[in-house]
C-alpha positions as CSV (number, residue, x, y, z in Angstrom):
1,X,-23.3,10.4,20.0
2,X,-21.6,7.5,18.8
3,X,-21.3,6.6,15.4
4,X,-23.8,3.3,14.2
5,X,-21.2,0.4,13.9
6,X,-21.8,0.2,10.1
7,X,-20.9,3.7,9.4
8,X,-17.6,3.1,11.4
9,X,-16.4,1.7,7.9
10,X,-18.3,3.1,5.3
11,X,-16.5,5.1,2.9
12,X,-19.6,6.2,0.7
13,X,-18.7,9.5,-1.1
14,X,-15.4,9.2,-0.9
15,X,-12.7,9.8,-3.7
16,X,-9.7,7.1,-3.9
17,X,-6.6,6.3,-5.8
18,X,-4.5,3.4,-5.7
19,X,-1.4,3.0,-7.1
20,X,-0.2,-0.4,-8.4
21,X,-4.3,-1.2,-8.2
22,X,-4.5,-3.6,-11.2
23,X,-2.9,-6.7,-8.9
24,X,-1.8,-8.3,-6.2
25,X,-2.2,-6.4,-2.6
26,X,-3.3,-2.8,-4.8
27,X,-6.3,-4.9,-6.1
28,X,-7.5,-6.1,-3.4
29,X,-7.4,-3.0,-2.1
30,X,-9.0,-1.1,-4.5
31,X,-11.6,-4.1,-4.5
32,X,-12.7,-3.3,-1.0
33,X,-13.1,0.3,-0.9
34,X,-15.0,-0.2,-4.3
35,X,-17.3,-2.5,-2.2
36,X,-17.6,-0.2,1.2
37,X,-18.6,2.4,-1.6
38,X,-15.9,4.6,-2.6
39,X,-15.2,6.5,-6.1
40,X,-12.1,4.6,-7.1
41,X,-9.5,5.2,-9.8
42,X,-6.5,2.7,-10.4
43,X,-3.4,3.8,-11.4
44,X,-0.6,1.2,-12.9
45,X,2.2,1.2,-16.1
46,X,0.2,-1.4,-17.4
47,X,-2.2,0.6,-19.3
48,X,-4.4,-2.8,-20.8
49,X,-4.3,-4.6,-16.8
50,X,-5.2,-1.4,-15.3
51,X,-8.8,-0.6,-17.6
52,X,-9.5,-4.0,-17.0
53,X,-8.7,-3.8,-13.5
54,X,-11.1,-0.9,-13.3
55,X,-13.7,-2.6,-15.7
56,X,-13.5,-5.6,-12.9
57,X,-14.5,-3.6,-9.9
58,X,-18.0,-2.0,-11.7
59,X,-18.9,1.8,-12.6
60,X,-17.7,3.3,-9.7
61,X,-13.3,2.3,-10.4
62,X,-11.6,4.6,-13.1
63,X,-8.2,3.5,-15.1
64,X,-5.5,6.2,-14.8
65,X,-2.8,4.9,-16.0
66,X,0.8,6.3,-15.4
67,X,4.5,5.1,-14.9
68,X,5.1,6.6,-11.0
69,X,9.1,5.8,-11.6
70,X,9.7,9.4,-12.0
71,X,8.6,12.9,-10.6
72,X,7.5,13.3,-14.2
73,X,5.1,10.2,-13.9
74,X,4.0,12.0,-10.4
75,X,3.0,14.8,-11.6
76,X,0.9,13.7,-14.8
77,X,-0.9,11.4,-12.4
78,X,-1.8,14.2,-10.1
79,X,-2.6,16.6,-12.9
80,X,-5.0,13.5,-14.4
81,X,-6.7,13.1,-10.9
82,X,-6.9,17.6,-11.1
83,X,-8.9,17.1,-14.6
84,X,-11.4,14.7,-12.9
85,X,-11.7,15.6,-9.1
86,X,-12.0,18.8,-7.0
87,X,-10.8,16.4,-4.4
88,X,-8.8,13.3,-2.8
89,X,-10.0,11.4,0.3
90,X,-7.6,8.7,0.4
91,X,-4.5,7.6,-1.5
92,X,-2.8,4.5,-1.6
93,X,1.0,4.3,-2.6
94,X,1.0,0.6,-2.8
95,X,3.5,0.5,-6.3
96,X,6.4,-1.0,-5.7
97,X,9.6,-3.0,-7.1
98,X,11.8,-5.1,-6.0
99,X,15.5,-6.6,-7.1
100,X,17.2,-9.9,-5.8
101,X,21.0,-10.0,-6.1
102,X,23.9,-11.3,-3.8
103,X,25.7,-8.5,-2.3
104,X,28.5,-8.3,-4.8
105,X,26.8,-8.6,-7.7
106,X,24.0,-6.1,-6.8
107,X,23.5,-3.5,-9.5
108,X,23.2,0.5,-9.1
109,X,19.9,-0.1,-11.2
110,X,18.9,-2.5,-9.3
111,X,19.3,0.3,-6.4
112,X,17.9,3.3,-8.0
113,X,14.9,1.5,-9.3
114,X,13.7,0.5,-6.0
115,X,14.3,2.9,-4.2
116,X,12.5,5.5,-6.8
117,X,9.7,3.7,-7.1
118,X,9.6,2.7,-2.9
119,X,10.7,5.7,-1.7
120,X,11.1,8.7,-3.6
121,X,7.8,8.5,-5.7
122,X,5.4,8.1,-2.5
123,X,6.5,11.2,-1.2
124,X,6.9,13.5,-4.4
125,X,3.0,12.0,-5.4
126,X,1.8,13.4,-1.5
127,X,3.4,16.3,-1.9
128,X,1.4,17.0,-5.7
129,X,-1.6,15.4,-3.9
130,X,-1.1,17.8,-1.1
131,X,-4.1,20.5,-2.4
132,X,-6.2,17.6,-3.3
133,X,-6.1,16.1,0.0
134,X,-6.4,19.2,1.6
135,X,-9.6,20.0,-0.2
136,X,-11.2,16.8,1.3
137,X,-9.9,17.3,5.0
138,X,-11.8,18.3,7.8
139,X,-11.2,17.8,11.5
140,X,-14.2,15.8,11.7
141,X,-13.2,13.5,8.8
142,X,-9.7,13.6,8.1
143,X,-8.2,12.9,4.6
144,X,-5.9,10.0,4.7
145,X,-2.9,8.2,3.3
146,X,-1.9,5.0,3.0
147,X,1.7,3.7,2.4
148,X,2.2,0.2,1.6
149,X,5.5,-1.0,3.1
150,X,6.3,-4.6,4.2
151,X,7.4,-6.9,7.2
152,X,10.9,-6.5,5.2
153,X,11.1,-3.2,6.5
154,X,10.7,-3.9,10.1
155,X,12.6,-7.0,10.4
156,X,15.5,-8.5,9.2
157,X,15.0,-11.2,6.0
158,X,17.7,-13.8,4.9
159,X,16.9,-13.0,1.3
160,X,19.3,-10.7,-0.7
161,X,16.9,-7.5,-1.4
162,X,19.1,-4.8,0.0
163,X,17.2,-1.8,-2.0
164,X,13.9,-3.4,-1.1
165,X,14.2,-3.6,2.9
166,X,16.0,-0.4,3.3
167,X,13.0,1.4,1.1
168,X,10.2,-0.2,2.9
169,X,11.6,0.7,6.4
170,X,12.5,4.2,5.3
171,X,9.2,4.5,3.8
172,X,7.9,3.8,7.5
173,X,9.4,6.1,9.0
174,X,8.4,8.5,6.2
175,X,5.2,7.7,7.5
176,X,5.6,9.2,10.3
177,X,7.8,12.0,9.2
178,X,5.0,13.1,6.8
179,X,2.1,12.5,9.1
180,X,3.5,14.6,12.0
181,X,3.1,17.5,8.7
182,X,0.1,16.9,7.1
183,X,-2.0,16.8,10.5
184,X,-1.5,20.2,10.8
185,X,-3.8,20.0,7.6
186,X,-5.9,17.0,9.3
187,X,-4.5,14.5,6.2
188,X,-3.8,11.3,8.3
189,X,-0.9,9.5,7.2
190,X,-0.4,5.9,7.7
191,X,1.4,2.7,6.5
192,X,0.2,-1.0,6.3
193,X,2.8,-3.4,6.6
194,X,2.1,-7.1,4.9
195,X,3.4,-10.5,5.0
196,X,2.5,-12.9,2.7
197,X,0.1,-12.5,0.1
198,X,0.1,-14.2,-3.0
199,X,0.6,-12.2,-5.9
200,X,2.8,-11.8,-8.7
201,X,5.6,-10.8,-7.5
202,X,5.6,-12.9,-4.4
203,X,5.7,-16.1,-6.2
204,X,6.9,-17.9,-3.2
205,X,3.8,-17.4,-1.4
206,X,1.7,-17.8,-4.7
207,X,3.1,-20.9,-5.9
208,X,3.7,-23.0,-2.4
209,X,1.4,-21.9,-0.6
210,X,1.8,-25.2,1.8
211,X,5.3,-24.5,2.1
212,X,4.9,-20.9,3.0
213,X,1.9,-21.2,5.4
214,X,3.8,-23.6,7.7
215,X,6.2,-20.5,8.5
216,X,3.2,-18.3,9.9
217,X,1.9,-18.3,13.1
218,X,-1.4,-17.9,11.6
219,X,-0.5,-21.4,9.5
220,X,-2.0,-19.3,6.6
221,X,-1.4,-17.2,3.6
222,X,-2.6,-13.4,3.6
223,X,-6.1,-13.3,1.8
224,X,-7.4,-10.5,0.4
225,X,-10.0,-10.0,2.7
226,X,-7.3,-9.7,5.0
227,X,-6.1,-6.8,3.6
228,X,-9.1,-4.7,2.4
229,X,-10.1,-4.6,6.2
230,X,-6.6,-3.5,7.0
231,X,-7.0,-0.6,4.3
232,X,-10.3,0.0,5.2
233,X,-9.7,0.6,8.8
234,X,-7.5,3.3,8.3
235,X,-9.3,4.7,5.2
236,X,-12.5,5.0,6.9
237,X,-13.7,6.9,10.7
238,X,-12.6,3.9,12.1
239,X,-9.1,5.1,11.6
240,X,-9.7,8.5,11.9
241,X,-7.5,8.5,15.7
242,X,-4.0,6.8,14.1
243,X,-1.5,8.9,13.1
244,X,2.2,7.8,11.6
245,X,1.2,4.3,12.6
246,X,2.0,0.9,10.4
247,X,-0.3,-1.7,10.6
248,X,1.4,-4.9,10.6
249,X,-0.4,-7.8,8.5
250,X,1.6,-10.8,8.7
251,X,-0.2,-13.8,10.3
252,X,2.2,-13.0,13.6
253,X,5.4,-13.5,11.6
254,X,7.0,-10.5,13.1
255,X,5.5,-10.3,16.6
256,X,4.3,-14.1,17.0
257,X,7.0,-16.3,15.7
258,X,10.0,-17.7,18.2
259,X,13.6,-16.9,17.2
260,X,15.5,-19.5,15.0
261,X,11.9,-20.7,14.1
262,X,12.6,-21.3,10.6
263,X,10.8,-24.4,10.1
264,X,10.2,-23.5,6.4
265,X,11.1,-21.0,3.8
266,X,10.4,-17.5,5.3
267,X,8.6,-16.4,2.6
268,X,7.1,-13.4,4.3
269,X,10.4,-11.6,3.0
270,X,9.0,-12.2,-0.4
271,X,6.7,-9.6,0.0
272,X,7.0,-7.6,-2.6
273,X,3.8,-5.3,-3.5
């Protein structure tokens, strides 16, 4: 029987985390599957942004804060979510960094602290997650994972952020080297690729918007309804068939967009979640 339309993207009952969920693209995030009526809790370094990032979104989004630049960070935030839940529906590694330097000058640090944060703590925080994800899946409704990587990762940008682009297409493929695993245990593992949304680290799209619009297809910013329904989609049984799949959100700057169209700043490069 098929399922009511309604229910296709409900996610009442469920148990979320989001990572980097006190701003930008984890907010709005969090925001929407607070709304469709999930249990969320919000994780970010920021202790003070990330309670009042939880306080925001009503009774039902929990601060837990952590610093996810090491294993160590990993695992507290997993043994925090252990003390509260028996289980994990969805996760959301949407934290992120990013580092801007011309190619000799770029630092190691500005390396390693990308690439820890991009890369490395996504997949150490699904692999302590594993048990609580596994304790929510079933074949009929799938746990589910969301990494948040960027158009950087599938296409070349003109900007200097050689850590950033190589994490975020590494953490796509990721995606699907961790998702051909975890459906053995019916976890769905998926990625959502954005474009330009403004936020505070993508001050190009946040601060000239009019500048930045005229280089999408869509002649638009990303809004954050735009990405909730993204996130949503593969959260709930609307997504429950994709598998190692990443979602491209970009207003058609990747797919849509003639070469040598550069008719403004490219500012979809700026994406840095």
């Amino acid at each position: 029987m098929m399922t009511e339309p309604r229910q296709l993207f409900s996610l009442e009952g469920r148990v979320a985390l989001v990572t980097g969920g006190s701003r930008g693209i984890g907010q709005m995030i969090a925001a929407g599957f607070a709304a469709q009526g999930a249990r969320v809790y919000i994780a970010a370094r920021n202790a003070q942004a990330c309670f009042e990032a939880a306080a925001a979104l009503g009774p039902n989004a929990f601060a837990m804060p952590a610093d996810l630049g090491t294993i160590e960070g990993c695992e507290q935030l997993a043994g925090d979510l252990r003390e509260r839940e028996a289980r994990l529906d969805i996760l959301v590694n949407n934290a992120g960094a990013a580092w801007g330097a011309p190619f000799a000058d770029f630092p190691e640090k500005g390396w390693d602290k990308v690439m820890n944060l991009n890369l490395k703590s996504p997949f150490f925080l699904i692999q302590k997650l594993a048990p609580l994800l596994k304790a929510a899946a079933r074949p009929e409704r799938p746990a589910k994972v969301i990494n948040i990587g960027s158009v950087d990762g599938l296409r070349l940008s003109d900007w200097e952020t050689y850590s950033y682009q190589a994490s975020k297409a590494a953490l796509h493929y990721l995606t699907r080297v961790v998702g051909a695993r975890l459906i053995l245990d019916h976890v769905h593992v998926n990625a959502i690729a954005p474009g330009a949304f403004p936020s505070k680290l993508n001050q190009a799209a946040r601060d000239h918007a009019e500048t930045v619009s005229a280089s999408i297809p869509a002649r638009r910013l990303g809004e954050a309804e735009d990405m909730a329904a993204a996130a949503i989609y593969l959260a709930a049984r609307s997504g429950d068939y994709l598998v190692g799949h990443t979602l491209v959100v970009d207003g058609g700057v990747t797919s849509a967009r003639l070469p040598g169209d550069h008719r403004a700043i490219d500012a979809a490069a700026l994406n840095h979640t």
